[in-house]
C-alpha positions in Angstrom: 31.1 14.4 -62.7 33.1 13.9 -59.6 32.1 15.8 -56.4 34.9 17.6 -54.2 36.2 15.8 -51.3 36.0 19.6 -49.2 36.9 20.6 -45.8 34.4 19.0 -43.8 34.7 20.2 -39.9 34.8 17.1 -37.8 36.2 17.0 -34.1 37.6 13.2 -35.0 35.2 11.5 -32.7 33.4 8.3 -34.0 30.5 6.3 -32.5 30.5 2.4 -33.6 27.4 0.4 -34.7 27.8 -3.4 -34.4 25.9 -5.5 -36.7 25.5 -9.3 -38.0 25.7 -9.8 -41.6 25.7 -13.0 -43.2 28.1 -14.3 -45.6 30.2 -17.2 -46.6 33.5 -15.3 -46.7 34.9 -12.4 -45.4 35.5 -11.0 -48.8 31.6 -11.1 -49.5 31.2 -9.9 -45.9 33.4 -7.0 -46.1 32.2 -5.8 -49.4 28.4 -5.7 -48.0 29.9 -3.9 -44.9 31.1 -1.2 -47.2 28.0 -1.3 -48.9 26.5 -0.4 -45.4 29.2 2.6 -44.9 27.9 4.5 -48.1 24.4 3.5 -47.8 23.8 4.9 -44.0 25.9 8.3 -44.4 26.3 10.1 -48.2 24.4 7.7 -50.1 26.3 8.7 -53.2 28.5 6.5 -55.5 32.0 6.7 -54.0 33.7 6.4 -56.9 32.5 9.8 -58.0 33.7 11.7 -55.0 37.2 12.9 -55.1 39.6 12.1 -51.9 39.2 14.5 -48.9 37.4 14.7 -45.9 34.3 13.4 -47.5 35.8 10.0 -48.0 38.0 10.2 -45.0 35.5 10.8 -42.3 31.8 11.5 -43.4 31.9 7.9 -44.4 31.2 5.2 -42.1 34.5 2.9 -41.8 34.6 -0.9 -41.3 36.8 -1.2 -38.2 36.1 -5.2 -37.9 35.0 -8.1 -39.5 34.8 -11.3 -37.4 33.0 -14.5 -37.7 31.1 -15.6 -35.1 29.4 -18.4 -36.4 29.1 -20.5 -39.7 27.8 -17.3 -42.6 27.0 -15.2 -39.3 29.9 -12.3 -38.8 30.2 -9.2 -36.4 30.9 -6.5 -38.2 32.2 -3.1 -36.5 31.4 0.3 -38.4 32.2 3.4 -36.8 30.9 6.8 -38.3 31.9 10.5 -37.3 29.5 11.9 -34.6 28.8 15.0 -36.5 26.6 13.0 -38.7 24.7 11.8 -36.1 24.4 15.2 -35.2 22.4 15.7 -31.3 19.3 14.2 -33.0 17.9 11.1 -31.9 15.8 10.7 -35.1 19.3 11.1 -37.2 21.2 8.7 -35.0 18.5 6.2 -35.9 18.9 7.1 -39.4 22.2 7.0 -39.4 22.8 3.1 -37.8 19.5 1.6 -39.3 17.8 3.8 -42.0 17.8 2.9 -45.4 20.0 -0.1 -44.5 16.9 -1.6 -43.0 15.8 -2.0 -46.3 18.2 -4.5 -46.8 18.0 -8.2 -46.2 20.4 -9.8 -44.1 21.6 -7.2 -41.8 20.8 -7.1 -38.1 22.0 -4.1 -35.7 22.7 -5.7 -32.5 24.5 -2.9 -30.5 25.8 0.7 -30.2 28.9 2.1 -28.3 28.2 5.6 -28.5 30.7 8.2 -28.1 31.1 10.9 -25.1 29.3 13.8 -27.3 26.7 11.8 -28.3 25.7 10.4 -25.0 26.3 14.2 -23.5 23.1 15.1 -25.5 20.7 12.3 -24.0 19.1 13.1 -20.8 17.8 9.7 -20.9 15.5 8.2 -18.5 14.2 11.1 -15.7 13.8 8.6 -12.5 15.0 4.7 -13.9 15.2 2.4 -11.5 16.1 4.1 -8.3 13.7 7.2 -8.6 11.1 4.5 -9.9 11.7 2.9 -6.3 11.6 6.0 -4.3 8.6 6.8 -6.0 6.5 3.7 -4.9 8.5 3.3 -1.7 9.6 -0.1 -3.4 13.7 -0.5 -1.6 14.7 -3.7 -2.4 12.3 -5.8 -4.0 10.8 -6.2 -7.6 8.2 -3.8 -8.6 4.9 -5.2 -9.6 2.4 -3.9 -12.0 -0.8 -4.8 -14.2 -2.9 -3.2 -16.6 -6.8 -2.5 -16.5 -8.8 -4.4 -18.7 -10.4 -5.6 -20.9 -10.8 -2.9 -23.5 -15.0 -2.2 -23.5 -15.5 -1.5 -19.8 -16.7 1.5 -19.0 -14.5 4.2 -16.8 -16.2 3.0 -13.7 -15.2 -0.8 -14.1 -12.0 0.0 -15.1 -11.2 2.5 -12.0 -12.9 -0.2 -9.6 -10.2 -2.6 -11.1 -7.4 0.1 -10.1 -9.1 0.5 -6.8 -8.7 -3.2 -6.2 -5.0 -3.6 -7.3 -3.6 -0.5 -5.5 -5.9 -1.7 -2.6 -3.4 -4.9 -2.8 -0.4 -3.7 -2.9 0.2 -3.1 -6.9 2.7 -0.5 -7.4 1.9 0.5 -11.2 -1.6 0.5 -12.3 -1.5 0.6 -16.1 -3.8 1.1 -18.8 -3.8 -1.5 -21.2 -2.2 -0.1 -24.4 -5.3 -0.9 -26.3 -7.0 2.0 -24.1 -7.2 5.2 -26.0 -9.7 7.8 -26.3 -12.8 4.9 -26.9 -16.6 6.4 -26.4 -16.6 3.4 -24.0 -14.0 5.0 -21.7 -13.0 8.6 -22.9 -9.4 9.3 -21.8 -10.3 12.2 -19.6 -12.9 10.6 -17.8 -10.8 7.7 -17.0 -7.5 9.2 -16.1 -9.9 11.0 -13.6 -11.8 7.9 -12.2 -8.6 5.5 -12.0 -6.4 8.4 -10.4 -9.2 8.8 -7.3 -9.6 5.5 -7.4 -6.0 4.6 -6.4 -5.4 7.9 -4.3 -8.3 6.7 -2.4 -6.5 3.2 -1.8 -3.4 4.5 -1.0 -5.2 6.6 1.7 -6.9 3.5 3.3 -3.5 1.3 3.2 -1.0 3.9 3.2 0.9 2.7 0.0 2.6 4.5 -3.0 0.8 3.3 -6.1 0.6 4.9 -9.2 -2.2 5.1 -12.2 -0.2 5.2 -15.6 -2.4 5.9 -18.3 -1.6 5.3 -21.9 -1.5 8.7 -23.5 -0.1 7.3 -27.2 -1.9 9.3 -29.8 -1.6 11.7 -32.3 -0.9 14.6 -29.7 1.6 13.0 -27.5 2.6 16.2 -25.2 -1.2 17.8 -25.0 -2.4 14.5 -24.0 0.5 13.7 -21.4 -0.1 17.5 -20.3 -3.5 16.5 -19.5 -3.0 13.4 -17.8 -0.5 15.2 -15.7 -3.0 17.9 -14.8 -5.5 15.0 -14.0 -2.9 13.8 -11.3 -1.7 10.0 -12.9 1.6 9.1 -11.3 3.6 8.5 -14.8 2.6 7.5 -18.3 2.5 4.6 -20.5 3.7 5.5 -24.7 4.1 3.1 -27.3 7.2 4.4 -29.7 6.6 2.1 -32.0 3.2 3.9 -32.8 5.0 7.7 -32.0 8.4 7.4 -32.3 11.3 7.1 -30.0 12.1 11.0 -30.5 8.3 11.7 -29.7 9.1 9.9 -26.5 12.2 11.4 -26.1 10.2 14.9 -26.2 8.3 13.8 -23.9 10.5 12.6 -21.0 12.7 15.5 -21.8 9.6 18.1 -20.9 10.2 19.8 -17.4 6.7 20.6 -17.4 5.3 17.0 -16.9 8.5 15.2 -15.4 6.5 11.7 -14.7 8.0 8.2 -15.3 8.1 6.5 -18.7 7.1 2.7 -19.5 7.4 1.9 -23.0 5.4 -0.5 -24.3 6.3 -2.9 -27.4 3.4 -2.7 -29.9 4.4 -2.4 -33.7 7.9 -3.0 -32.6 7.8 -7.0 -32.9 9.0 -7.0 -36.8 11.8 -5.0 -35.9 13.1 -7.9 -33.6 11.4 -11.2 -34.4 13.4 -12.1 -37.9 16.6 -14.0 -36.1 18.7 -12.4 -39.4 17.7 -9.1 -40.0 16.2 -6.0 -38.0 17.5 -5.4 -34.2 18.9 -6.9 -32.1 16.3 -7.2 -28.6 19.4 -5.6 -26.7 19.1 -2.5 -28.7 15.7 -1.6 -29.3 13.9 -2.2 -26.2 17.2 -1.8 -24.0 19.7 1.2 -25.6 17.5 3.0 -27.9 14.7 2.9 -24.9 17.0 4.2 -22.6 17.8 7.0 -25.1 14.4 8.2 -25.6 14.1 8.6 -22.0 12.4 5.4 -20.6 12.1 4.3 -16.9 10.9 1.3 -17.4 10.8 -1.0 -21.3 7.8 -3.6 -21.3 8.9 -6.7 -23.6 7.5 -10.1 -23.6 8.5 -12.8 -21.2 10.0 -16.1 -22.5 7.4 -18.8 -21.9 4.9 -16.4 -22.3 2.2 -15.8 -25.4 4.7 -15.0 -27.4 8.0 -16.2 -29.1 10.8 -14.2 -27.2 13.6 -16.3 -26.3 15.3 -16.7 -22.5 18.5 -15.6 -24.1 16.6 -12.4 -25.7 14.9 -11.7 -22.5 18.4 -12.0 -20.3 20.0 -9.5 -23.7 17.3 -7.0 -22.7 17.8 -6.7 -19.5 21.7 -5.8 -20.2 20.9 -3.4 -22.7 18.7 -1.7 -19.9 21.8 -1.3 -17.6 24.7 -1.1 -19.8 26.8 1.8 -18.4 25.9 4.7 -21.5 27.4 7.8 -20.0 25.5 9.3 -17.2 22.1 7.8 -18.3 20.2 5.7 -15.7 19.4 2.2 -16.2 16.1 1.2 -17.2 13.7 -1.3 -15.5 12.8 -4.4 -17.8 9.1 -5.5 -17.4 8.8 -8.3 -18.5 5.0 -9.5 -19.2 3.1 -10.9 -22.0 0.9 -13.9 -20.1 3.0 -14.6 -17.8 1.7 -16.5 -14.3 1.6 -16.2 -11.1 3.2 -19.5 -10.5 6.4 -18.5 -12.7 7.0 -15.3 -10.2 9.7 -17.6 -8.4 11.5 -18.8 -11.8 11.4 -15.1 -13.1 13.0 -14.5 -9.5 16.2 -16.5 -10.7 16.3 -15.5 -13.9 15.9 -11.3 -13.3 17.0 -11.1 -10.0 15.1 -8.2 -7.7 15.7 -5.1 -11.0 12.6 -5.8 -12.4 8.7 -5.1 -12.8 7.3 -8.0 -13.0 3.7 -7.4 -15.2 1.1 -9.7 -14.9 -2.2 -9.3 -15.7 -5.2 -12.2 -16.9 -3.6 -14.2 -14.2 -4.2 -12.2 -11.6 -7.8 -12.5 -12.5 -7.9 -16.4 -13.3 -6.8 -17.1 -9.3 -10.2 -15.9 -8.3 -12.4 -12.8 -7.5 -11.3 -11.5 -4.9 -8.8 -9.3 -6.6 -7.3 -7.9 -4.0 -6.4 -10.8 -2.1 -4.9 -11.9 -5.8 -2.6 -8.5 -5.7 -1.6 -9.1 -2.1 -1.0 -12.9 -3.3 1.2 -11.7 -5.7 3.1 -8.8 -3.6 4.0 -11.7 -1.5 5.4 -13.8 -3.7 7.7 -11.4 -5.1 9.0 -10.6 -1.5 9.3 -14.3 -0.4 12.2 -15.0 -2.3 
Protein backbone atom coordinates (compact mmCIF):
# COMPACT_ATOMS: atom_id res chain seq x y z
CA UNK A 1 0.00 0.00 0.00
CA UNK A 2 1.48 3.40 -0.79
CA UNK A 3 0.90 6.33 1.62
CA UNK A 4 -0.21 9.90 0.26
CA UNK A 5 2.41 12.39 -0.24
CA UNK A 6 -0.36 15.23 1.46
CA UNK A 7 -0.09 18.81 2.03
CA UNK A 8 2.24 19.02 4.79
CA UNK A 9 2.47 22.91 6.10
CA UNK A 10 6.13 23.75 6.17
CA UNK A 11 7.42 27.56 6.22
CA UNK A 12 10.52 26.17 3.87
CA UNK A 13 13.08 26.68 6.60
CA UNK A 14 15.81 23.84 7.15
CA UNK A 15 18.30 23.36 9.96
CA UNK A 16 21.58 21.25 8.70
CA UNK A 17 23.28 18.40 10.75
CA UNK A 18 26.83 17.71 9.78
CA UNK A 19 28.09 14.23 10.23
CA UNK A 20 31.24 11.79 9.40
CA UNK A 21 30.39 8.70 7.82
CA UNK A 22 32.81 6.29 6.59
CA UNK A 23 33.07 4.88 3.25
CA UNK A 24 35.24 4.00 0.40
CA UNK A 25 33.21 5.86 -2.29
CA UNK A 26 30.92 8.42 -2.43
CA UNK A 27 28.32 6.14 -4.01
CA UNK A 28 28.42 3.90 -0.76
CA UNK A 29 28.62 7.22 1.25
CA UNK A 30 25.77 8.83 -0.31
CA UNK A 31 23.47 5.80 -0.20
CA UNK A 32 24.19 5.52 3.82
CA UNK A 33 23.44 9.36 3.96
CA UNK A 34 20.07 8.71 2.52
CA UNK A 35 19.73 5.89 4.71
CA UNK A 36 20.24 8.55 7.53
CA UNK A 37 17.47 11.04 5.81
CA UNK A 38 14.62 8.31 6.23
CA UNK A 39 15.88 6.83 9.29
CA UNK A 40 15.94 10.29 11.52
CA UNK A 41 12.47 11.82 10.14
CA UNK A 42 9.49 9.24 8.73
CA UNK A 43 11.12 6.06 9.35
CA UNK A 44 8.97 4.50 6.62
CA UNK A 45 10.06 2.78 3.38
CA UNK A 46 10.26 5.59 0.81
CA UNK A 47 9.40 3.67 -1.89
CA UNK A 48 5.83 3.28 -0.52
CA UNK A 49 5.07 6.93 -0.09
CA UNK A 50 3.73 8.61 -3.08
CA UNK A 51 5.52 12.14 -4.29
CA UNK A 52 4.30 15.23 -2.38
CA UNK A 53 5.34 17.20 0.38
CA UNK A 54 6.17 14.09 2.42
CA UNK A 55 9.00 13.27 0.18
CA UNK A 56 9.75 16.80 -0.71
CA UNK A 57 10.36 18.34 2.67
CA UNK A 58 9.54 16.05 5.74
CA UNK A 59 12.50 14.17 4.62
CA UNK A 60 15.88 15.02 5.60
CA UNK A 61 17.99 15.99 2.20
CA UNK A 62 21.68 15.26 1.55
CA UNK A 63 22.91 18.80 0.60
CA UNK A 64 26.79 17.51 0.62
CA UNK A 65 28.97 14.86 0.40
CA UNK A 66 32.71 15.62 0.74
CA UNK A 67 35.73 13.56 1.64
CA UNK A 68 37.79 14.74 4.07
CA UNK A 69 40.08 12.12 4.60
CA UNK A 70 40.80 8.48 3.27
CA UNK A 71 36.93 6.37 4.06
CA UNK A 72 36.14 9.55 6.36
CA UNK A 73 33.45 12.02 4.46
CA UNK A 74 31.46 15.19 5.69
CA UNK A 75 28.22 14.77 4.91
CA UNK A 76 25.56 17.75 5.09
CA UNK A 77 21.79 16.80 5.74
CA UNK A 78 19.39 19.46 6.22
CA UNK A 79 15.83 18.67 7.58
CA UNK A 80 12.62 21.10 7.69
CA UNK A 81 12.38 22.78 11.14
CA UNK A 82 8.91 21.87 11.70
CA UNK A 83 10.12 18.44 12.57
CA UNK A 84 12.28 19.54 14.97
CA UNK A 85 9.48 21.24 16.24
CA UNK A 86 10.42 23.89 19.58
CA UNK A 87 11.46 20.75 21.46
CA UNK A 88 14.84 20.14 22.52
CA UNK A 89 14.21 16.41 23.22
CA UNK A 90 12.88 16.15 19.28
CA UNK A 91 15.78 18.08 17.96
CA UNK A 92 17.95 15.44 19.56
CA UNK A 93 15.84 12.91 18.10
CA UNK A 94 15.69 14.28 15.08
CA UNK A 95 19.87 14.68 14.36
CA UNK A 96 21.00 11.55 16.56
CA UNK A 97 18.04 9.18 17.46
CA UNK A 98 17.67 5.99 16.11
CA UNK A 99 20.68 6.82 13.80
CA UNK A 100 22.77 6.29 16.91
CA UNK A 101 22.01 2.97 16.64
CA UNK A 102 24.01 2.74 13.76
CA UNK A 103 27.73 2.04 13.41
CA UNK A 104 29.84 4.33 11.64
CA UNK A 105 28.11 7.62 11.94
CA UNK A 106 29.46 10.47 14.08
CA UNK A 107 27.40 13.98 14.45
CA UNK A 108 29.98 16.54 14.59
CA UNK A 109 28.00 19.87 14.24
CA UNK A 110 24.63 21.68 13.91
CA UNK A 111 23.85 25.03 12.02
CA UNK A 112 20.49 25.63 13.31
CA UNK A 113 18.06 27.75 11.72
CA UNK A 114 16.62 31.34 12.95
CA UNK A 115 13.20 29.56 14.40
CA UNK A 116 14.88 27.08 15.97
CA UNK A 117 17.46 29.11 17.81
CA UNK A 118 14.41 31.75 18.61
CA UNK A 119 13.05 28.99 20.90
CA UNK A 120 16.31 28.47 23.16
CA UNK A 121 16.83 30.83 25.91
CA UNK A 122 20.06 29.16 26.38
CA UNK A 123 22.43 29.84 29.01
CA UNK A 124 20.83 32.54 31.74
CA UNK A 125 24.28 34.43 32.83
CA UNK A 126 27.36 32.55 30.49
CA UNK A 127 30.36 34.00 30.70
CA UNK A 128 29.86 37.62 31.44
CA UNK A 129 27.00 37.28 34.03
CA UNK A 130 29.22 34.27 35.43
CA UNK A 131 31.94 37.19 35.92
CA UNK A 132 29.76 39.76 37.25
CA UNK A 133 28.59 37.35 39.61
CA UNK A 134 32.03 36.48 41.24
CA UNK A 135 33.39 39.96 40.51
CA UNK A 136 35.94 37.92 38.25
CA UNK A 137 36.68 41.01 35.11
CA UNK A 138 39.29 39.75 33.30
CA UNK A 139 40.84 36.73 34.44
CA UNK A 140 40.07 32.96 34.43
CA UNK A 141 37.57 31.74 36.92
CA UNK A 142 38.77 29.14 39.27
CA UNK A 143 36.81 26.34 40.94
CA UNK A 144 37.01 22.92 42.82
CA UNK A 145 34.85 20.50 44.28
CA UNK A 146 34.45 19.18 47.94
CA UNK A 147 35.54 15.88 48.56
CA UNK A 148 36.02 12.98 48.98
CA UNK A 149 32.58 11.40 48.94
CA UNK A 150 32.21 9.90 52.90
CA UNK A 151 32.85 13.09 54.85
CA UNK A 152 30.47 14.14 56.83
CA UNK A 153 28.59 17.73 56.19
CA UNK A 154 30.88 19.46 58.62
CA UNK A 155 34.26 18.33 56.81
CA UNK A 156 32.90 19.03 53.68
CA UNK A 157 31.67 22.77 54.59
CA UNK A 158 35.14 23.29 56.42
CA UNK A 159 36.67 22.40 53.02
CA UNK A 160 34.41 25.25 51.37
CA UNK A 161 35.21 27.48 54.11
CA UNK A 162 38.91 27.07 53.26
CA UNK A 163 38.61 27.54 49.44
CA UNK A 164 36.28 30.57 49.42
CA UNK A 165 38.64 31.78 52.35
CA UNK A 166 41.35 31.67 49.41
CA UNK A 167 40.02 33.17 46.82
CA UNK A 168 38.07 30.15 44.91
CA UNK A 169 35.21 31.49 42.98
CA UNK A 170 33.05 28.24 42.56
CA UNK A 171 32.82 25.82 45.34
CA UNK A 172 31.45 22.64 43.83
CA UNK A 173 30.16 19.54 45.04
CA UNK A 174 31.69 16.70 43.70
CA UNK A 175 29.12 14.98 41.31
CA UNK A 176 29.36 11.86 43.30
CA UNK A 177 27.54 13.94 46.22
CA UNK A 178 23.90 13.16 46.37
CA UNK A 179 21.52 12.70 49.08
CA UNK A 180 24.18 9.96 51.10
CA UNK A 181 23.28 9.34 55.01
CA UNK A 182 26.89 10.52 55.31
CA UNK A 183 26.08 13.98 54.04
CA UNK A 184 22.23 14.45 53.45
CA UNK A 185 21.77 17.08 50.67
CA UNK A 186 19.91 19.54 52.90
CA UNK A 187 22.13 19.56 55.65
CA UNK A 188 25.03 20.22 53.46
CA UNK A 189 23.71 22.78 51.03
CA UNK A 190 23.11 24.44 54.48
CA UNK A 191 26.59 23.97 56.14
CA UNK A 192 28.72 24.70 52.80
CA UNK A 193 26.45 27.90 51.96
CA UNK A 194 27.37 29.47 55.71
CA UNK A 195 30.47 28.31 55.35
CA UNK A 196 31.43 30.33 52.28
CA UNK A 197 29.05 33.36 53.10
CA UNK A 198 31.05 33.49 56.29
CA UNK A 199 34.38 33.64 54.17
CA UNK A 200 33.20 36.06 51.83
CA UNK A 201 32.31 38.24 54.90
CA UNK A 202 35.90 37.96 56.45
CA UNK A 203 37.69 38.65 52.82
CA UNK A 204 35.15 40.49 51.13
CA UNK A 205 35.06 38.09 47.99
CA UNK A 206 32.11 36.76 45.64
CA UNK A 207 32.32 33.03 45.96
CA UNK A 208 29.73 30.72 45.30
CA UNK A 209 28.64 27.08 46.87
CA UNK A 210 27.20 24.96 43.72
CA UNK A 211 25.74 21.91 44.94
CA UNK A 212 25.01 19.03 42.78
CA UNK A 213 21.21 18.74 42.78
CA UNK A 214 21.15 15.69 39.93
CA UNK A 215 18.39 13.30 40.98
CA UNK A 216 15.31 12.01 40.28
CA UNK A 217 13.50 15.41 41.17
CA UNK A 218 15.56 17.79 39.36
CA UNK A 219 13.39 21.17 39.94
CA UNK A 220 12.20 20.28 43.77
CA UNK A 221 15.68 19.67 44.58
CA UNK A 222 17.18 22.82 42.73
CA UNK A 223 14.04 24.70 44.41
CA UNK A 224 15.45 23.66 47.63
CA UNK A 225 18.99 24.44 47.18
CA UNK A 226 17.88 27.81 45.97
CA UNK A 227 15.83 28.34 49.15
CA UNK A 228 18.98 27.12 51.16
CA UNK A 229 20.87 30.20 49.46
CA UNK A 230 23.75 28.13 47.10
CA UNK A 231 24.95 30.61 44.51
CA UNK A 232 24.19 28.20 41.21
CA UNK A 233 23.94 24.47 40.71
CA UNK A 234 25.85 21.68 39.47
CA UNK A 235 23.49 18.86 36.95
CA UNK A 236 24.70 16.02 35.19
CA UNK A 237 22.46 15.62 31.71
CA UNK A 238 23.85 12.71 31.01
CA UNK A 239 22.13 11.20 34.18
CA UNK A 240 18.70 13.77 33.56
CA UNK A 241 18.67 14.83 30.31
CA UNK A 242 19.62 17.90 28.44
CA UNK A 243 15.74 18.98 28.35
CA UNK A 244 15.59 18.27 32.20
CA UNK A 245 18.40 20.85 32.24
CA UNK A 246 16.93 22.93 29.93
CA UNK A 247 13.74 23.11 32.37
CA UNK A 248 15.68 23.93 34.69
CA UNK A 249 17.78 26.95 33.53
CA UNK A 250 14.62 28.10 31.80
CA UNK A 251 12.70 28.36 35.51
CA UNK A 252 12.35 32.13 36.59
CA UNK A 253 11.82 30.87 39.87
CA UNK A 254 15.38 29.72 40.66
CA UNK A 255 17.39 31.73 37.94
CA UNK A 256 21.11 30.45 39.33
CA UNK A 257 24.00 29.47 36.99
CA UNK A 258 24.39 26.15 35.33
CA UNK A 259 27.73 23.90 35.21
CA UNK A 260 27.15 20.73 33.54
CA UNK A 261 29.11 18.06 34.41
CA UNK A 262 30.13 15.05 31.94
CA UNK A 263 29.29 11.76 33.79
CA UNK A 264 27.59 9.03 31.52
CA UNK A 265 28.30 11.22 28.67
CA UNK A 266 31.92 9.70 27.76
CA UNK A 267 30.47 6.77 25.29
CA UNK A 268 28.77 9.39 23.48
CA UNK A 269 32.20 10.97 22.58
CA UNK A 270 35.11 8.57 23.16
CA UNK A 271 34.59 6.12 19.88
CA UNK A 272 36.81 8.43 17.20
CA UNK A 273 34.04 6.96 14.43
CA UNK A 274 30.75 6.98 15.83
CA UNK A 275 28.67 9.01 18.51
CA UNK A 276 29.38 13.01 18.86
CA UNK A 277 31.47 14.99 18.02
CA UNK A 278 33.13 16.87 21.60
CA UNK A 279 32.12 20.20 19.76
CA UNK A 280 28.54 19.29 19.88
CA UNK A 281 27.69 17.68 22.98
CA UNK A 282 29.49 19.37 25.62
CA UNK A 283 29.71 22.74 23.48
CA UNK A 284 26.23 23.31 21.21
CA UNK A 285 23.83 21.03 22.77
CA UNK A 286 25.19 22.36 26.42
CA UNK A 287 24.62 25.71 25.37
CA UNK A 288 21.03 24.73 24.35
CA UNK A 289 19.97 23.29 27.49
CA UNK A 290 20.93 26.38 29.13
CA UNK A 291 24.50 25.86 30.51
CA UNK A 292 26.79 28.61 31.92
CA UNK A 293 29.50 26.82 32.28
CA UNK A 294 30.32 22.76 30.44
CA UNK A 295 32.94 20.68 32.64
CA UNK A 296 34.92 18.25 30.30
CA UNK A 297 38.20 16.61 30.88
CA UNK A 298 41.54 18.29 30.32
CA UNK A 299 43.97 16.80 27.75
CA UNK A 300 46.93 15.35 29.85
CA UNK A 301 44.63 14.79 32.46
CA UNK A 302 43.18 11.22 33.92
CA UNK A 303 41.52 10.76 31.01
CA UNK A 304 41.84 10.29 27.14
CA UNK A 305 40.51 13.64 25.68
CA UNK A 306 42.59 14.95 23.10
CA UNK A 307 44.22 18.77 22.84
CA UNK A 308 42.43 19.04 19.59
CA UNK A 309 39.05 17.89 21.33
CA UNK A 310 39.62 20.16 24.21
CA UNK A 311 40.47 23.31 21.75
CA UNK A 312 36.85 21.87 19.58
CA UNK A 313 34.99 22.35 22.83
CA UNK A 314 35.88 25.41 23.61
CA UNK A 315 34.57 26.68 20.02
CA UNK A 316 31.40 24.89 20.26
CA UNK A 317 30.97 26.96 23.70
CA UNK A 318 31.29 30.34 21.75
CA UNK A 319 30.09 29.62 18.34
CA UNK A 320 27.75 32.58 17.50
CA UNK A 321 23.96 30.44 17.79
CA UNK A 322 21.52 33.24 17.57
CA UNK A 323 21.26 35.36 20.56
CA UNK A 324 22.49 32.57 23.02
CA UNK A 325 25.50 33.37 25.29
CA UNK A 326 28.61 31.62 25.11
CA UNK A 327 29.43 29.06 27.58
CA UNK A 328 32.47 28.84 29.89
CA UNK A 329 34.66 25.56 29.23
CA UNK A 330 35.94 23.99 32.59
CA UNK A 331 38.26 22.09 31.87
CA UNK A 332 39.32 19.56 34.83
CA UNK A 333 39.73 15.99 35.25
CA UNK A 334 43.36 15.78 37.32
CA UNK A 335 44.70 18.45 36.21
CA UNK A 336 47.81 20.31 38.19
CA UNK A 337 48.65 23.16 39.53
CA UNK A 338 51.89 23.34 37.69
CA UNK A 339 49.97 23.04 34.15
CA UNK A 340 47.87 26.38 35.19
CA UNK A 341 50.39 28.34 32.83
CA UNK A 342 50.22 25.80 29.81
CA UNK A 343 46.36 25.74 30.14
CA UNK A 344 46.98 29.74 30.08
CA UNK A 345 48.19 29.34 26.33
CA UNK A 346 46.10 27.01 25.27
CA UNK A 347 42.49 28.57 26.65
CA UNK A 348 43.36 31.91 26.96
CA UNK A 349 41.62 33.98 30.03
CA UNK A 350 37.55 32.36 28.96
CA UNK A 351 37.83 29.62 31.10
CA UNK A 352 37.33 27.94 34.65
CA UNK A 353 40.01 26.33 35.33
CA UNK A 354 38.89 23.13 37.90
CA UNK A 355 41.28 21.63 39.95
CA UNK A 356 40.81 19.76 42.70
CA UNK A 357 43.24 16.62 44.41
CA UNK A 358 46.04 18.93 43.50
CA UNK A 359 45.08 21.58 45.46
CA UNK A 360 45.29 19.19 48.30
CA UNK A 361 48.60 17.32 47.33
CA UNK A 362 50.64 20.96 47.62
CA UNK A 363 50.07 20.84 51.39
CA UNK A 364 47.64 21.50 54.24
CA UNK A 365 47.29 24.62 54.51
CA UNK A 366 44.48 24.80 51.96
CA UNK A 367 43.95 28.13 51.85
CA UNK A 368 47.32 29.21 51.16
CA UNK A 369 46.94 26.34 48.26
CA UNK A 370 43.67 28.33 46.86
CA UNK A 371 45.46 31.71 47.09
CA UNK A 372 48.52 29.81 45.39
CA UNK A 373 46.36 28.98 42.73
CA UNK A 374 44.36 32.45 42.40
CA UNK A 375 47.78 33.77 41.77
CA UNK A 376 48.81 31.75 39.30
CA UNK A 377 45.91 32.24 37.12
CA UNK A 378 46.38 36.11 37.42
CA UNK A 379 50.26 36.09 36.86
CA UNK A 380 50.03 35.42 33.33
Amino acid sequence: MTIPGGFVDVSGERFTAIYELHGDSEAEVRARAREVCVEETIEFPLDLVAAGDIRDHVVGRVESVRERAPRRWEVAISYAAEVAGAELTQLVNVVYGNVSLMPDVRLTRLELSPTLLAAYRGPRFGRRGLRELVAAVNRPLLATAVKPMGLSCRELAQLAYHFALGGIDVVKDDHGLADQPFAPFRERVERCVEAVARANQETGGRSIYMPNVTAGNLLARARLAKELGAGGLLVAPGLVGLDAVRRLADDDAIALPIISHPAFQGAFVTHPESGLSHYVLFGQLARLAGADATVYPNYGGRFSFSRDACRAIVAGTAVPMGGLRPSFPAPGGGMQLKRIPEMLLTYGRDVIFLIGGDLHRRGPDLVDNARFFRQLAEEM
